[in-house]
ZATINU-498329 format. One record per residue (C-alpha): x, y, z. Coordinates in nm, 2 decimals. Example, Ala and Ser with C-alpha at 12.3 -4.5 7.8 and 13.67 -1.06 7.14 Angstrom:
2
(atom (1.23,-0.45,0.78))
(atom (1.37,-0.11,0.71))
//
This chain:
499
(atom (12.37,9.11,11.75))
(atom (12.03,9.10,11.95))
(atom (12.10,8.78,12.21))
(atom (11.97,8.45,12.10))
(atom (11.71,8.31,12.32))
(atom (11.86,8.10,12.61))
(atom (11.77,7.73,12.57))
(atom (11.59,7.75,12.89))
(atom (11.35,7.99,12.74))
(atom (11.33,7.84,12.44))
(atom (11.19,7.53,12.57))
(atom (10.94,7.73,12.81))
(atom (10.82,7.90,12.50))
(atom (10.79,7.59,12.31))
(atom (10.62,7.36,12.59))
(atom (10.35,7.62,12.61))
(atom (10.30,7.66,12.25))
(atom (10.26,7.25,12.25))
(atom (10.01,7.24,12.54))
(atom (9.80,7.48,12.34))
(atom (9.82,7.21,12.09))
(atom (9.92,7.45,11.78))
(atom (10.16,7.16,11.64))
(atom (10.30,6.84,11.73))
(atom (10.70,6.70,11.75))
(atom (10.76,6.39,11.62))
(atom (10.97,6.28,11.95))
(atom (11.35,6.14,11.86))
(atom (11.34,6.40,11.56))
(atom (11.69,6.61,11.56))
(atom (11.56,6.96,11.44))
(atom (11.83,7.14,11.49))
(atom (12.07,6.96,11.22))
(atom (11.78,6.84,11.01))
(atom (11.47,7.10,11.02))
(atom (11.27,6.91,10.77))
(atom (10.93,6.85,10.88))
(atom (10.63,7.09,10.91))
(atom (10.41,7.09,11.19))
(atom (10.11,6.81,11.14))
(atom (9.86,7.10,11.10))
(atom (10.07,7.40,10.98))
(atom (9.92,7.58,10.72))
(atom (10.09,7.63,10.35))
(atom (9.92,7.84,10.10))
(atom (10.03,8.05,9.83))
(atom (9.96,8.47,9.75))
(atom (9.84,8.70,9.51))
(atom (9.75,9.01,9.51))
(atom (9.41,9.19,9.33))
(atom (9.63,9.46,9.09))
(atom (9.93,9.22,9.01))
(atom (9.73,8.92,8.89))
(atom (9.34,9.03,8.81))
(atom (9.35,9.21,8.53))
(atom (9.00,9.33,8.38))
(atom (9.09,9.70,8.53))
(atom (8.74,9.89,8.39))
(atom (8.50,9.52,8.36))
(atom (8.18,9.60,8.44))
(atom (8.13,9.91,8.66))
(atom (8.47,9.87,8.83))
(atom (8.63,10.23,8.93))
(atom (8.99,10.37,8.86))
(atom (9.22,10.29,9.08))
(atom (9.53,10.46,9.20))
(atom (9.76,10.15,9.03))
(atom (9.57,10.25,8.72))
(atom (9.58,10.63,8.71))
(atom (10.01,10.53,8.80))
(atom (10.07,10.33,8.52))
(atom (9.85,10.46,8.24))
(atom (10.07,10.79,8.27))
(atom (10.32,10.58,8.10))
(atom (10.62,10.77,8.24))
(atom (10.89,10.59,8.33))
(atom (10.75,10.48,8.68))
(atom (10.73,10.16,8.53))
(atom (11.04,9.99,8.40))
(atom (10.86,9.91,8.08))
(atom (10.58,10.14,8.12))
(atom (10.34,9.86,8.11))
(atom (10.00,9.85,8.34))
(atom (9.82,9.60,8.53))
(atom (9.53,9.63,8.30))
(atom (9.54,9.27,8.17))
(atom (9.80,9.11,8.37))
(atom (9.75,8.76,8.41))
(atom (9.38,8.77,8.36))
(atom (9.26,8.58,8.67))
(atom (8.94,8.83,8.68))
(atom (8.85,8.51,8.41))
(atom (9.08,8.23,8.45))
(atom (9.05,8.24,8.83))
(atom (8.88,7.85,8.83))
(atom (9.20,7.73,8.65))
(atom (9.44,7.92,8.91))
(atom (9.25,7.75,9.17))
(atom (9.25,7.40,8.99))
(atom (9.64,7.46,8.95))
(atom (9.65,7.53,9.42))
(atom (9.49,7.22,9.41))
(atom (9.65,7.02,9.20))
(atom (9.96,7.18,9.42))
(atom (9.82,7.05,9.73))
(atom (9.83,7.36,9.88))
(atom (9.54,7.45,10.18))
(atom (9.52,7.81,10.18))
(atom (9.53,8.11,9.95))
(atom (9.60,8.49,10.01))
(atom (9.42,8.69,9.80))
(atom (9.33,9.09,9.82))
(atom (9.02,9.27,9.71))
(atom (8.98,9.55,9.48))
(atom (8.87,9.85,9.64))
(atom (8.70,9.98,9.38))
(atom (8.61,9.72,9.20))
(atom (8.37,9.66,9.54))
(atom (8.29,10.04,9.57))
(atom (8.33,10.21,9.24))
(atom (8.33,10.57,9.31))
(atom (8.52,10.50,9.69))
(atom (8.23,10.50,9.86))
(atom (8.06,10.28,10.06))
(atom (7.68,10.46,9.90))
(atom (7.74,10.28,9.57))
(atom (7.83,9.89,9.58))
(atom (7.90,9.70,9.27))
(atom (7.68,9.41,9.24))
(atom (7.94,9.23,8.98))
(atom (8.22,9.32,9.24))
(atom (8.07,9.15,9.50))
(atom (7.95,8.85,9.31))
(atom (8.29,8.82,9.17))
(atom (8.45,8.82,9.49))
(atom (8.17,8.55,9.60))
(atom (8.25,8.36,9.31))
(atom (8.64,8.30,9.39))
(atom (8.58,8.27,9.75))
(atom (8.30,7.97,9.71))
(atom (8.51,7.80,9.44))
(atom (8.81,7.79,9.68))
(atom (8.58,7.65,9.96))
(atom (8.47,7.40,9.70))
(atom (8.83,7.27,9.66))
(atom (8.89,7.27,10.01))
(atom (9.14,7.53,10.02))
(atom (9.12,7.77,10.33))
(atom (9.09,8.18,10.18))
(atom (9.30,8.47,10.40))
(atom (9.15,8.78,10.25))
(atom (9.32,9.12,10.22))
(atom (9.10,9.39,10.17))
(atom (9.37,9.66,10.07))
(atom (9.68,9.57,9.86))
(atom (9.72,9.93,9.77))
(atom (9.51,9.98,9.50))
(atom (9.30,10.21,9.67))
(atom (8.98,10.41,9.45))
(atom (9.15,10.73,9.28))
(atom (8.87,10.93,9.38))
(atom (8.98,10.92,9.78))
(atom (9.33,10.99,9.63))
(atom (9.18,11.30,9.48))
(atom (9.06,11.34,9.82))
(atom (9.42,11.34,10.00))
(atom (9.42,10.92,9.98))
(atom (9.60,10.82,10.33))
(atom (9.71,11.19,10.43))
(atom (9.35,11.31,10.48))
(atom (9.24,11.19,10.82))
(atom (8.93,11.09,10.65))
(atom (9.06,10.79,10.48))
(atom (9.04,10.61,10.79))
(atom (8.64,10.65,10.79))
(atom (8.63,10.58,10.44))
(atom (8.82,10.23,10.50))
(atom (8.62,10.15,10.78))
(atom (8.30,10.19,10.57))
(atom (8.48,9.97,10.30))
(atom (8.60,9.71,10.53))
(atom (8.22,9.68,10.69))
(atom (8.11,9.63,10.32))
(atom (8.37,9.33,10.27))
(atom (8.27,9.17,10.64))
(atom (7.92,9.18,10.56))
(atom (7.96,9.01,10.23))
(atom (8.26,8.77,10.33))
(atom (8.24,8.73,10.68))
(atom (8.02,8.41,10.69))
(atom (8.28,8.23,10.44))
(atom (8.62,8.37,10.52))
(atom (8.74,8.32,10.86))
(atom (9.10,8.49,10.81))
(atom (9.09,8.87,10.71))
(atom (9.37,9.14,10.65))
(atom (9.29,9.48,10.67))
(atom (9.61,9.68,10.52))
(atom (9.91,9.49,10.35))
(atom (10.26,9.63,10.46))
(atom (10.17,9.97,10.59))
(atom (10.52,10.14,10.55))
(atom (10.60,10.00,10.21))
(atom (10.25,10.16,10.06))
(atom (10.33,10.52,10.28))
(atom (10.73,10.50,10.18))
(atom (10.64,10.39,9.78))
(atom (10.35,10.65,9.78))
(atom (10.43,10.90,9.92))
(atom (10.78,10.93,10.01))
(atom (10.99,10.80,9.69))
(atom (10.73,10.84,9.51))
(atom (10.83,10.53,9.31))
(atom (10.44,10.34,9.42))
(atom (10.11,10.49,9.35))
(atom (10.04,10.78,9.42))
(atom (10.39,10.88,9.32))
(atom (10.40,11.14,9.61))
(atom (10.75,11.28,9.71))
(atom (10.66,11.45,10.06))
(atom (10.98,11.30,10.23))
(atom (11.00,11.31,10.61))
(atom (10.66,11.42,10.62))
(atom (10.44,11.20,10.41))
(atom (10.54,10.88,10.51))
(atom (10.42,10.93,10.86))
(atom (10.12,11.09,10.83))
(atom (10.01,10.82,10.60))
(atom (10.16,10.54,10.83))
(atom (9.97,10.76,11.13))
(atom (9.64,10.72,10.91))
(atom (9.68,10.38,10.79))
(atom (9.74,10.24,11.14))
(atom (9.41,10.43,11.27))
(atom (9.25,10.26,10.96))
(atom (9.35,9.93,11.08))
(atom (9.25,9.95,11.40))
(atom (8.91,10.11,11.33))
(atom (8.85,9.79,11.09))
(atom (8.93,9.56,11.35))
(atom (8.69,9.68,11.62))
(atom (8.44,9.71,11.33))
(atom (8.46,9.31,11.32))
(atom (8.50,9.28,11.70))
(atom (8.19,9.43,11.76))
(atom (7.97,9.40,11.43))
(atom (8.07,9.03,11.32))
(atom (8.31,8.82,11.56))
(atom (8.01,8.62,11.60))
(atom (8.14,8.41,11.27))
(atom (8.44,8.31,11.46))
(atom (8.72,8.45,11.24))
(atom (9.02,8.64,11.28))
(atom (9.16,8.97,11.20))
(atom (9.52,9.01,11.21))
(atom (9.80,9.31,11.13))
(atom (10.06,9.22,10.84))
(atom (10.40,9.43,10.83))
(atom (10.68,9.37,10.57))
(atom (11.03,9.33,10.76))
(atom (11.39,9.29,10.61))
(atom (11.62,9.12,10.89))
(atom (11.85,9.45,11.00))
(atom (12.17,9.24,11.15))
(atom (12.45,9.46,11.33))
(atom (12.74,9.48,11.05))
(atom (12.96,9.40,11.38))
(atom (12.83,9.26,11.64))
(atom (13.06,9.42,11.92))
(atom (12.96,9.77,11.75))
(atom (12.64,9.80,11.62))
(atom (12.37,9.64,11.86))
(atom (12.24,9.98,11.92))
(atom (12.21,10.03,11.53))
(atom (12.02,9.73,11.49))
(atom (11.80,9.78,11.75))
(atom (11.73,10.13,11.65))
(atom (11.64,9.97,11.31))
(atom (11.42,9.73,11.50))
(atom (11.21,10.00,11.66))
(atom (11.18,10.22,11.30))
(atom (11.08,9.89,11.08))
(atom (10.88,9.69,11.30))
(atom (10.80,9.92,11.60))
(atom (10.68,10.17,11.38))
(atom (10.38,9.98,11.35))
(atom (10.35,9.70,11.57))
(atom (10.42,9.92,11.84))
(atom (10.14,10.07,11.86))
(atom (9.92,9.71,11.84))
(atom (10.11,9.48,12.04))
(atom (10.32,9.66,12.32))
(atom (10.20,9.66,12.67))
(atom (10.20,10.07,12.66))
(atom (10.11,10.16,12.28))
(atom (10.17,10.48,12.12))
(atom (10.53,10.49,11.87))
(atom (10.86,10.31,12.02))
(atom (10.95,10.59,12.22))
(atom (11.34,10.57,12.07))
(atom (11.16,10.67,11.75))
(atom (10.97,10.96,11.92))
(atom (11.29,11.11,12.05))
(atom (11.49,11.08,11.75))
(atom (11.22,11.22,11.50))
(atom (11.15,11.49,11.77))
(atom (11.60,11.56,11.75))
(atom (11.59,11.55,11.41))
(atom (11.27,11.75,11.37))
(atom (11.39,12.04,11.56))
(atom (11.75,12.05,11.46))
(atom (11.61,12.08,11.08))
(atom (11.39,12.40,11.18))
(atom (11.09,12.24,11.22))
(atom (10.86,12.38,11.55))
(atom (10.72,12.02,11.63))
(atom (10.81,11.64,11.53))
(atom (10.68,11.53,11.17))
(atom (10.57,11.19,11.44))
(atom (10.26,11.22,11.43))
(atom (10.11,11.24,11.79))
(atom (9.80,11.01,11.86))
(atom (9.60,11.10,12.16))
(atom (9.53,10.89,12.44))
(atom (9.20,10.76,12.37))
(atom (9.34,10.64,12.02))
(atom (9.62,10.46,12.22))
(atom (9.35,10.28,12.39))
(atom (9.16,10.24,12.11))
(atom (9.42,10.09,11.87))
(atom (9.65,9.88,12.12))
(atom (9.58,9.53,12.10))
(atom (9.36,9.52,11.74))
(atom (9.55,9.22,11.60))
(atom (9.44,8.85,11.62))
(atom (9.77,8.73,11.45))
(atom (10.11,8.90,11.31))
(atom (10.08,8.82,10.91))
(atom (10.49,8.86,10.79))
(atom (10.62,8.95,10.49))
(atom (10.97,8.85,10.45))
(atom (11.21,8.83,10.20))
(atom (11.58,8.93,10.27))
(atom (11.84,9.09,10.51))
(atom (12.03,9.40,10.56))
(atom (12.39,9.48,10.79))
(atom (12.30,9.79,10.94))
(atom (12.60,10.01,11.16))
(atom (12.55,10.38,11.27))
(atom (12.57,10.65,11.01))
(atom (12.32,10.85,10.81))
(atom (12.11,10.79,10.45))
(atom (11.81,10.85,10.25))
(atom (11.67,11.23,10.17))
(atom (11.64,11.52,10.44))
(atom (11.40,11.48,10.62))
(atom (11.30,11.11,10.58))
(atom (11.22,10.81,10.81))
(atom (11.52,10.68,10.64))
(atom (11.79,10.99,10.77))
(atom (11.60,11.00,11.09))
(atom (11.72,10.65,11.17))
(atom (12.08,10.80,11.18))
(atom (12.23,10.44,11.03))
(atom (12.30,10.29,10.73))
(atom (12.21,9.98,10.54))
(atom (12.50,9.76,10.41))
(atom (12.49,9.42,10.20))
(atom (12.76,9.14,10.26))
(atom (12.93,9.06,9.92))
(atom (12.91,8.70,10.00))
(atom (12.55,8.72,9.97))
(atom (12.40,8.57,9.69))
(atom (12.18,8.76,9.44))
(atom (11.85,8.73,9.30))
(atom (11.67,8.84,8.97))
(atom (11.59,9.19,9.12))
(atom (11.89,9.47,9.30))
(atom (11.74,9.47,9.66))
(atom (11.66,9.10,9.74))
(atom (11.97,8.94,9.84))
(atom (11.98,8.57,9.97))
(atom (12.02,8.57,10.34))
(atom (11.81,8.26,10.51))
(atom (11.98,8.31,10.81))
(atom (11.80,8.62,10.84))
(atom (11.49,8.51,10.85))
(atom (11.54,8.29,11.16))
(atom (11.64,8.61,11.35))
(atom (11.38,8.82,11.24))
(atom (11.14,8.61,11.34))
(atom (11.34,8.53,11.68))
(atom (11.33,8.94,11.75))
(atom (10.94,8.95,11.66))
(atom (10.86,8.70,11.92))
(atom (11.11,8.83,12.16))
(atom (11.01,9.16,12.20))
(atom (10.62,9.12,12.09))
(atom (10.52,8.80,12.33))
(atom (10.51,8.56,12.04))
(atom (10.16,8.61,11.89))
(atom (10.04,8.35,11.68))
(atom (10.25,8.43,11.34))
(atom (10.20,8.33,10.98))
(atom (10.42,8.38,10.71))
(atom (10.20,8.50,10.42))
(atom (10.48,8.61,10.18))
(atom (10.82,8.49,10.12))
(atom (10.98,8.39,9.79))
(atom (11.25,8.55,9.53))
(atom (11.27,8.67,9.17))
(atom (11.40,8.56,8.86))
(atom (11.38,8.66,8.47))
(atom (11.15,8.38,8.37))
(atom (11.38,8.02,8.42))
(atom (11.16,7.73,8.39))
(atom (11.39,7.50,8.54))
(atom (11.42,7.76,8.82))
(atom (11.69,7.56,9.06))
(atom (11.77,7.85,9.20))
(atom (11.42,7.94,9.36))
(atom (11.39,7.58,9.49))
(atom (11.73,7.66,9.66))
(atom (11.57,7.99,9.79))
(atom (11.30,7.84,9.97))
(atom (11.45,7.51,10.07))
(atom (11.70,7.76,10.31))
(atom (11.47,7.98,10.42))
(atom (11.21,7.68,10.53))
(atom (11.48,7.53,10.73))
(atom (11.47,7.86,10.86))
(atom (11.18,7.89,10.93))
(atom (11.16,7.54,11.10))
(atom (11.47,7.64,11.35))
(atom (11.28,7.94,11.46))
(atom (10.97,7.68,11.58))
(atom (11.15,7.41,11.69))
(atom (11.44,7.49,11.86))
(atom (11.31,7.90,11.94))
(atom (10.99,7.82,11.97))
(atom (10.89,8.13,11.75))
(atom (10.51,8.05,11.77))
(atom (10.44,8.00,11.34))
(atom (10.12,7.83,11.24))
(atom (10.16,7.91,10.87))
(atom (10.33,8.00,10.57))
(atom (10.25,8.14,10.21))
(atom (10.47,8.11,9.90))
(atom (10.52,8.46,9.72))
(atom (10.38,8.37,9.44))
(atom (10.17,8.17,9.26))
(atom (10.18,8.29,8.91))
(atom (10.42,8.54,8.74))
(atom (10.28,8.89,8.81))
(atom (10.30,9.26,8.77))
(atom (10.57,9.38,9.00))
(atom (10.49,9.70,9.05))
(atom (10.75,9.96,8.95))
(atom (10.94,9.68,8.78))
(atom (10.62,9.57,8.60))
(atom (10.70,9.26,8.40))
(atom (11.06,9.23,8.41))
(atom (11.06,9.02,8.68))
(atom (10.92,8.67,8.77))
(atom (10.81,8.55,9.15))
(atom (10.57,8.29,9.04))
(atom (10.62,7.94,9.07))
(atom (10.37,7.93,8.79))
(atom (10.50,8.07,8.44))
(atom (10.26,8.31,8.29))
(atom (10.35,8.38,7.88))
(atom (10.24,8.75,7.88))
(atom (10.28,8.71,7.53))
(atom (10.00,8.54,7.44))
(atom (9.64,8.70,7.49))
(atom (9.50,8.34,7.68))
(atom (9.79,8.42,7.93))
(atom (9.86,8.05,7.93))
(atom (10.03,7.94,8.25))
(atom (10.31,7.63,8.30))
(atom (10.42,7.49,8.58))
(atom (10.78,7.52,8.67))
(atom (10.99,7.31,8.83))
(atom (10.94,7.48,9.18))
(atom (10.57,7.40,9.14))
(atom (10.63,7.01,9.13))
(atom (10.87,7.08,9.43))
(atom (10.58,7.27,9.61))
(atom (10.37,6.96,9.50))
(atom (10.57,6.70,9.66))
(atom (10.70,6.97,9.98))
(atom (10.30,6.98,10.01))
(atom (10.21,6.58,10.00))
(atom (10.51,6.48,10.21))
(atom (10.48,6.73,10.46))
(atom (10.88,6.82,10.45))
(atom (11.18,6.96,10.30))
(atom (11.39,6.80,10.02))
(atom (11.74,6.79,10.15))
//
């Protein structure tokens, strides 16, 4: 198991974060037994995303996405081959999804933009005046109700037309972003002082065009994933200097978001060099590149691709190779780390996944613990003591950037009285409040995945995140609180955990 921070250090790390004045200790207050309290000005907000909740997929002159070319083929992709075409119709209802964050309490909310409902035929030569005014609309009613927007400008609904094009495997797409993200900062720039270029690089490259279970439905295994990942990174970075030098002059922030499982050794004597290998391919993959001192991939990940690459025939790695200027270019292009977190994995040496893949190329397998609880969905099994080391490792071997949690949450099948998701984030807070107070993990925020029952992706409406019920059978899409919302309420107004 990757070493604990000594106490020494974790009280050097902590200090410093205090005399930046990021958060204040209530002094006497035993966190390590009872990690109840937030941080007097942490940030908690709750997340959607544009396909899963908007609805309204051809309103106005909004363009076809990839989400809806995916689901109208009605194949089997989705569990109950339904679309995102209505969903839970917040293109119209959005005033009332705000009233219900405020109501909440809650000071923040993560949204996404769609693509091409900004630029309807992908490009940045045609932008939608609705779009934009839609956009404007949401963002000034949020401001209006005091709650603090984090905007992402790709939740993987990118413009079918670029996916015609060779979507994130044509080199191009990075160009094409960058024009898209310099529409969005003109526009938003003024009133949003959080952005997010690209939400959870690997998941959209693995999905899309790997498994071939997200949209695009692409099965290029081994191959796809990284030049996508290669291309999405490139994206990221170009849309970050495009704020540093165009519009940094509003004051805000751009940071890089990755989604992480926490990959534990299944046996600690035995399998620290699986975990950290696992480490380097999940995280490293792409934060390397951003936030090491050197760039460039982990170079554990280079060798083994490289290994693998060549002892399956192949005449050069299928890593991707970015040249030195792009090193340059790319290292350092992240304000704060934006985390997606949700569950754990035992990992021990081995092999999995197709050949080639960035799953075999790992050369370890992924394990559960039967003791872990379950969850309304196969892969997300309770582990909070997971998230504390995951976010222990991420501020061990990246510095400890400034950090916000900006999805987190579990599944059920629709409970009202949803005890069980209470439970879920009452563990993982505590967490999440060990890994500031007594680590010294540098968190200023954190986001609850979700606020209203959504589309799930390949599981479409099977499953329920939201702490908001949405009744998908009836055409006003009428939402209810559950009883995790009046938790949230009072979490929110006391500024602490239930015990």
């Amino acid at each position: 198991m990757v070493a604990k921070l000594s106490l020494e250090c974790s009280v050097l790390l902590l200090l410093a974060i205090l005399a930046r004045g990021e958060f204040t200790v209530e002094a006497g207050t035993d966190y390590e037994s009872q990690p109840v309290k937030f941080p007097s000005n942490f940030l908690l907000g709750t997340a959607t995303a544009a396909y899963q909740i908007e609805g309204a997929w051809n309103a106005s002159d909004k363009g076809e996405s990839t989400w809806d070319r995916f689901t109208h083929l009605k194949d089997g992709h989705i569990i109950d081959n339904s679309t995102g075409d209505v969903a839970a119709l917040s293109y119209y209802k959005y005033k009332e999804d705000i009233g219900i964050m405020k109501n909440l309490g809650f000071k923040s909310y993560r949204f996404s933009i769609s693509w091409p409902r900004i630029l309807p035929n992908g490009f940045a030569n045609k932008i939608s005046k609705d779009g934009v005014q839609y956009y404007h609309n949401l963002i000034d009613e949020l401001l209006k109700n005091d709650i603090e927007p984090m905007l992402t400008l790709y939740h993987w609904d990118h413009p079918q037309v670029l996916e015609e094009a060779g979507g994130w495997l044509n080199s191009e797409m990075v160009e094409w972003f960058a024009d898209y993200a310099r529409v969005v900062y003109r526009e938003f720039a003024p009133k949003v002082k959080k952005f997010i270029p690209i939400n959870e690089p690997s998941i959209v490259c693995k999905g899309g065009y790997s498994y071939g279970t997200y949209a695009p439905g692409k099965t290029l295994h081994g191959i796809g994933e990284y030049m996508c990942v290669h291309n999405v990174i490139k994206a990221h970075a170009k849309a970050y200097r495009i704020y540093e030098t165009e519009f940094k002059s509003y004051g805000g922030q751009v940071g890089f978001l990755l989604n992480l499982f926490a990959y534990m050794p299944k046996n600690p004597a035995e399998d620290e060099e699986a975990s950290k290998i696992s480490f380097e391919f999940q995280a490293g993959w792409t934060m390397h590149p951003i936030y090491s001192k050197e760039g460039d991939y982990p170079p554990i990940m280079k060798s083994l691709v490289a290994n693998k690459s060549s002892e399956q025939g192949f005449s050069r790695s299928r890593l991707p190779t970015f040249t030195d200027d792009e090193i340059k270019y790319i290292r350092g292009t992240s304000d704060f780390l934006a985390i997606n977190h949700y569950t754990a994995r035992l990992v021990t040496a081995g092999s999995m996944g197709e050949v080639p893949s960035h799953d075999n190329d790992q050369g370890i397998i992924e394990l559960v613990d039967k003791s872990w609880k379950g969850s309304g969905v196969s892969w997300l099994k309770i582990v909070p003591e997971g998230f504390r080391y995951i976010l222990r490792q991420l501020a061990s071997n990246y510095g400890n950037p400034p950090m916000y949690v900006v999805e987190n949450g579990v599944a059920d099948l629709g409970l009202p009285e949803d005890d069980d998701r209470i439970s879920y984030y009452r563990e993982y807070l505590k967490q999440m409040l060990l890994a500031i107070y007594t680590d010294g993990v540098n968190i200023r925020g954190y986001y609850v995945w979700t606020l209203l029952d959504d589309f799930e992706w390949e599981k479409g409406y099977s499953l329920r995140f939201g702490i908001v019920s949405v009744d998908y059978n009836s055409p006003n899409r009428t939402r209810t609180l559950k009883k995790s919302a009046s938790w949230w309420r009072n979490v929110i107004a006391t500024g602490k955990i239930d015990q």
